[in-house]
C-alpha positions as CSV (number, residue, x, y, z in Angstrom):
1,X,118.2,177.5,135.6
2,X,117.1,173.9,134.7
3,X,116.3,172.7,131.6
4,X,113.5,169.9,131.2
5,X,112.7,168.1,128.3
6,X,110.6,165.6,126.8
7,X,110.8,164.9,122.7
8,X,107.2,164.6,122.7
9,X,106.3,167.9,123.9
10,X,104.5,166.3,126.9
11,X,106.1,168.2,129.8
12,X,103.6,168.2,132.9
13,X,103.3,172.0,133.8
14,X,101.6,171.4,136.8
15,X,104.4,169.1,138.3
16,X,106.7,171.8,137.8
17,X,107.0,173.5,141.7
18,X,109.5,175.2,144.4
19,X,109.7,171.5,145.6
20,X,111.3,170.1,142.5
21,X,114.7,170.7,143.7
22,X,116.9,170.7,146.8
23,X,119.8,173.2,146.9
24,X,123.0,173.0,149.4
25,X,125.2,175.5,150.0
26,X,129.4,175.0,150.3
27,X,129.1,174.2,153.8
28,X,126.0,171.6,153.1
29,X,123.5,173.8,154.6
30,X,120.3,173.3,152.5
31,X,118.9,176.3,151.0
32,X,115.0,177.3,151.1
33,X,113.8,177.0,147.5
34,X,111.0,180.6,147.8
35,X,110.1,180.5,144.0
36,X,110.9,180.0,140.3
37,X,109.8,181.2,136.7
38,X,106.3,179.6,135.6
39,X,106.4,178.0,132.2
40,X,103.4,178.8,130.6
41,X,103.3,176.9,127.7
42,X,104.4,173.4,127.3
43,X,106.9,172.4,124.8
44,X,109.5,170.0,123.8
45,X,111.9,172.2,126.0
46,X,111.2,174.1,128.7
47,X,113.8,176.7,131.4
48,X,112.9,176.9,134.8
49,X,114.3,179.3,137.4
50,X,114.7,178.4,140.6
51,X,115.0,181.0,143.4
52,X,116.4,180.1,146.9
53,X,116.8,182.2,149.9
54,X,120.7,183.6,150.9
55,X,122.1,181.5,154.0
56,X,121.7,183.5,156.9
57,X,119.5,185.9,155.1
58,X,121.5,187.9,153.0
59,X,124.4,187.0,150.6
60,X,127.6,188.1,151.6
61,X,131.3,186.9,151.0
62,X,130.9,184.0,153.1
63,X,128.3,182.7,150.9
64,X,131.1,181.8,148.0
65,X,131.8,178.3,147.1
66,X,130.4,175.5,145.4
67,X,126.9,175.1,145.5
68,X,124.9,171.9,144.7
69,X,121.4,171.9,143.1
70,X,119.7,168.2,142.9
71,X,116.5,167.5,141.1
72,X,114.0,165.0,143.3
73,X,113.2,162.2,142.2
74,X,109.9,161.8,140.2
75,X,109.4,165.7,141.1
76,X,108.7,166.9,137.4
77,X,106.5,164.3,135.3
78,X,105.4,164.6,131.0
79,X,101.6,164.2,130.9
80,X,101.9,160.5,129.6
């Protein structure tokens, strides 16, 4: 889950996508980002959930270990 926020209660809904973030698993294999929680109404603080697909389909025991979830650059805008 990622937290935006914006004291003015400007958050962008519309900027708010499955492209926001890129997601690496322990071994640096990048993730598919399928989906996330929709925000419907804009406020001063807003959770997202992000959704990414298991590496190599399903998750199993070789899945554990640190992953890394970056936000892009620009990806999530307030309406201002």
């Amino acid at each position: 889950m990622i937290t935006y926020s914006d004291p003015n209660d400007n958050i962008d809904l519309a900027t708010i996508d499955a492209g926001d973030v890129v997601v690496r698993g322990p071994d640096g294999t990048l993730l598919e980002v399928t989906g996330l929680s929709s925000p419907t109404d804009a406020a001063n603080q807003i959770e997202v959930t992000y959704t990414d697909a298991a590496p190599g389909g399903a998750w199993d025991g070789a899945d554990n270990g640190p992953y890394v979830v970056q936000l892009k650059a620009g990806a999530v805008a307030d309406v201002s």
